[in-house]
N, C-alpha and C positions, 0 to 999 in steps of 0.2 A: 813133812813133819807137821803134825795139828797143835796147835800151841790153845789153851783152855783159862779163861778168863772169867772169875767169878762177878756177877754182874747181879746184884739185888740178890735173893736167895735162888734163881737161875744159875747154870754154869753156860758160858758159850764158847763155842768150840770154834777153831777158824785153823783151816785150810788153804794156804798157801804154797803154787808153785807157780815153776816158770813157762809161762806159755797158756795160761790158764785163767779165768777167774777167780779168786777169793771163793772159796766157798764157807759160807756162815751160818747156825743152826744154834737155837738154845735149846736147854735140858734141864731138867728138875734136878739131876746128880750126873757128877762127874764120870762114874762108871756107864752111863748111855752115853753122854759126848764120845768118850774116849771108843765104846762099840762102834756107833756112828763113824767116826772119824776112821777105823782101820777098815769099814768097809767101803768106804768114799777114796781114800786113799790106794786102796788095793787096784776100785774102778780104774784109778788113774795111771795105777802098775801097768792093769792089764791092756792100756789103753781104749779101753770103752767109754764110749759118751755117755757125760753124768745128766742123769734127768733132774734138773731145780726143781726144789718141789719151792710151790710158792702159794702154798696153802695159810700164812698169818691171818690170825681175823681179827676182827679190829678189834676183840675182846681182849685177846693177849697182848693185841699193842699196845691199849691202856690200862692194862696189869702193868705190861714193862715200864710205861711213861710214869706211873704211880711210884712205883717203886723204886725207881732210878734218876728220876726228873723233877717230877712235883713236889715231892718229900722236902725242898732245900725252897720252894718258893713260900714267900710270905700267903700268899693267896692259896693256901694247900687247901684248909679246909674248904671255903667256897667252890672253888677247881673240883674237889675230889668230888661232891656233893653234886654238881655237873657231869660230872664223867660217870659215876652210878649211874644217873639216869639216863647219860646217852650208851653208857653200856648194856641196857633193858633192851633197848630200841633198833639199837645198830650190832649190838654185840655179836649176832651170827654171820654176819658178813666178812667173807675175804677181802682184804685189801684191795685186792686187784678186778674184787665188782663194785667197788665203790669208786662211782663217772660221777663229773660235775652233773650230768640229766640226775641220778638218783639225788644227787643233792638238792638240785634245782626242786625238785617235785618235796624235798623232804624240809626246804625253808617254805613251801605253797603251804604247805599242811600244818606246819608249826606254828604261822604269822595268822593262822585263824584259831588260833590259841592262846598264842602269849605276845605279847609286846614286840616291835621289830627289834631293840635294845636286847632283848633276851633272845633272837635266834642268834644276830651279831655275833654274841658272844657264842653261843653251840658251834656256828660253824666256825669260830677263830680257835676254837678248842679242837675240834677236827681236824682242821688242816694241820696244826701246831703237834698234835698226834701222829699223823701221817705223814709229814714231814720229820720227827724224831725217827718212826719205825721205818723211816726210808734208809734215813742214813746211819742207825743203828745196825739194821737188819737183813739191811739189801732187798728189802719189800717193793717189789715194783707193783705201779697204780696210775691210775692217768693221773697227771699232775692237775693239782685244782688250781684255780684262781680266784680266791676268795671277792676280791672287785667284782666278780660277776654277783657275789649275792647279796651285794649290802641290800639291806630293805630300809625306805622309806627316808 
């Protein structure tokens, strides 16, 4: 039985049984979750292996982080005002091609542009991102280590 959680103006839908993983998925409206859900659920009727899709991109993780996360911090406007711009930049990318190498090359490019003080912060904003839609979302990603990028 899928159990359906209103989460910012998303609904998410979660799939629980025994023997299985969680399966987890957000929706614009409830009647997609709940479609979603009886054909996920059926797969598991009919015992067939369920394909993950694990298609997030980092756009919608920082849609969900805005709207779910940021919204209660004091720092909202500055953050949000960040996250615009790195949603310009990064926003087509799947979670799961986003490697410390792409980063690594994306603090080289940045640090011949703005202050090492201002990538700091982008990539603490990244990871902080990545890290919510991991464990919101079940978004698998290589795990960053943000120590690798301090600059200067």
């Amino acid at each position: 039985m899928a159990t359906f959680k209103q989460r910012g103006k998303s609904v998410e839908a979660v799939i629980r049984r025994k023997g299985h993983r969680p399966l987890t998925r957000c929706f614009q409206t409830k009647s997609e979750a709940q479609e979603w859900a009886r054909k996920q659920e059926s797969q598991l009727d009919e015992g067939r292996k369920i394909q993950r899709e694990n298609r997030l991109t980092f756009a919608e993780a920082l849609d969900c982080y805005i709207e779910e996360y940021l919204i209660y911090k004091k720092t909202y406007k500055v953050d949000k005002y960040r996250l615009v711009k790195l949603r310009k930049r990064l926003g087509y990318l799947v979670l799961s091609d986003i490697t410390s190498r792409l980063l690594r090359e994306y603090r080289i490019e940045r640090v011949k542009e703005f202050a090492p003080a201002t990538v700091n912060k982008e990539l603490a904003i990244i990871n902080r991102v990545m890290t919510y839609a991991q464990l919101l979302r079940s978004a698998l990603y290589e795990p960053l280590c943000i120590d690798l990028f301090e600059v200067g």
